[in-house]
N, C-alpha and C positions, 0 to 999 in steps of 0.2 A: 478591779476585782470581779465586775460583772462577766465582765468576755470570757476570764478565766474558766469561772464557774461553768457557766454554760457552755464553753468547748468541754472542759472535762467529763461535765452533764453528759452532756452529749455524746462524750466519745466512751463512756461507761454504758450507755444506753446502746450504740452501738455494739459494746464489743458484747454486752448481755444478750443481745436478739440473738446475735451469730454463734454465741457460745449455748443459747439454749437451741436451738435450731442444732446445733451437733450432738449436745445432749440427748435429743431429742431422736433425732436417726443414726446418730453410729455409736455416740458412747456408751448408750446402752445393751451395743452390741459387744462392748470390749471389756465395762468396767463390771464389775459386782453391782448386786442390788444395792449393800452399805457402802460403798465407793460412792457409784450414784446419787445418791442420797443425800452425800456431803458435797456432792458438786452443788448438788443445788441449793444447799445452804448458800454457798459462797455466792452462785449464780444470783438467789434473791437479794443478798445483799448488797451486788453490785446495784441489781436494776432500784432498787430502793434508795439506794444513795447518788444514784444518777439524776432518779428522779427529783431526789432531794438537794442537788445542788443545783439544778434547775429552778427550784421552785425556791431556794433561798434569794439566788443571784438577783432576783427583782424584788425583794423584803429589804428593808431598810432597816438596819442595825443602829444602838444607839450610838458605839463609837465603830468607826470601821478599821479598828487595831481587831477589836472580836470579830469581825466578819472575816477578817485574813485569818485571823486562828482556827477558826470555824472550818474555814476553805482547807489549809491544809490537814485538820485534823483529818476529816473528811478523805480528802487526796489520798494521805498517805494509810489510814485506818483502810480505808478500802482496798485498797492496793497490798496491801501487810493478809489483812483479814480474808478475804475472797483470793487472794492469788495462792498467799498458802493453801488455801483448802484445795484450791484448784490442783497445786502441785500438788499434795498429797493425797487424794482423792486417784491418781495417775502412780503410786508409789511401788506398785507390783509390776507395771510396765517398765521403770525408767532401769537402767543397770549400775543406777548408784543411789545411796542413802541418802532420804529427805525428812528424817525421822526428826531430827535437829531442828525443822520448822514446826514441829507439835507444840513445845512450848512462846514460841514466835506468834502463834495466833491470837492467842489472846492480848499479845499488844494491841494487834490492830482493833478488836474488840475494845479496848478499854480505849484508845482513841477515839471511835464512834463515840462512847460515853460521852466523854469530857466535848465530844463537839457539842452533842444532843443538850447538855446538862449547861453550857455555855447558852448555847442558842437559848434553850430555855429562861436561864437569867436574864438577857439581852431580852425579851419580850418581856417579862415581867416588869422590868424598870421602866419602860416606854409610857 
């Protein structure tokens, strides 16, 4: 579970540099100010949950069935939560409707939840 983590970690850390680095010199030449805006909602929450499966992968959980639940809440909340936004954030650019992932985000949000709210339990019992 460790190796996982921290390639994820990491490959979320990566794709956050390079997605704020474009942010940063062109999207702001393409997208709106409230486009923009929600990119970088999504943007911070990639680089915070990269961070943060980094920084879990070496915490020792008390049973490691919750650290796998943790990893993919994590995985896939981020991937759900920051992708959508990503997509939708790009909605007046693309030539077909992504309107259908507005309700979609907030899955991924309530997955970060239940990871954060896990993790938290898992520390309290130790």
């Amino acid at each position: 579970m460790r190796k996982k983590m921290r390639f994820f970690g990491s490959l979320f850390m990566v794709f956050g540099i390079l997605l704020g680095a474009l942010g940063s010199h062109y999207f702001k030449k393409i997208l709106s100010a409230e486009a923009l805006d929600s990119f970088e909602v999504g943007l911070r929450y990639l680089i915070y949950h990269g961070l943060s499966l980094l920084l879990l992968s070496g915490i020792e959980f008390r049973f490691k069935k919750t650290k796998k639940l943790v990893f993919y809440l994590m995985l896939w909340g981020t991937l759900v939560f920051s992708g959508s936004i990503f997509i939708l954030s790009f909605k007046v650019l693309l030539p077909f409707s992504v309107s259908w992932l507005g309700p979609i985000t907030p899955l991924g949000g309530t997955a970060l939840i239940v990871a954060w709210v896990l993790t938290a339990g898992s520390f309290m019992k130790q």
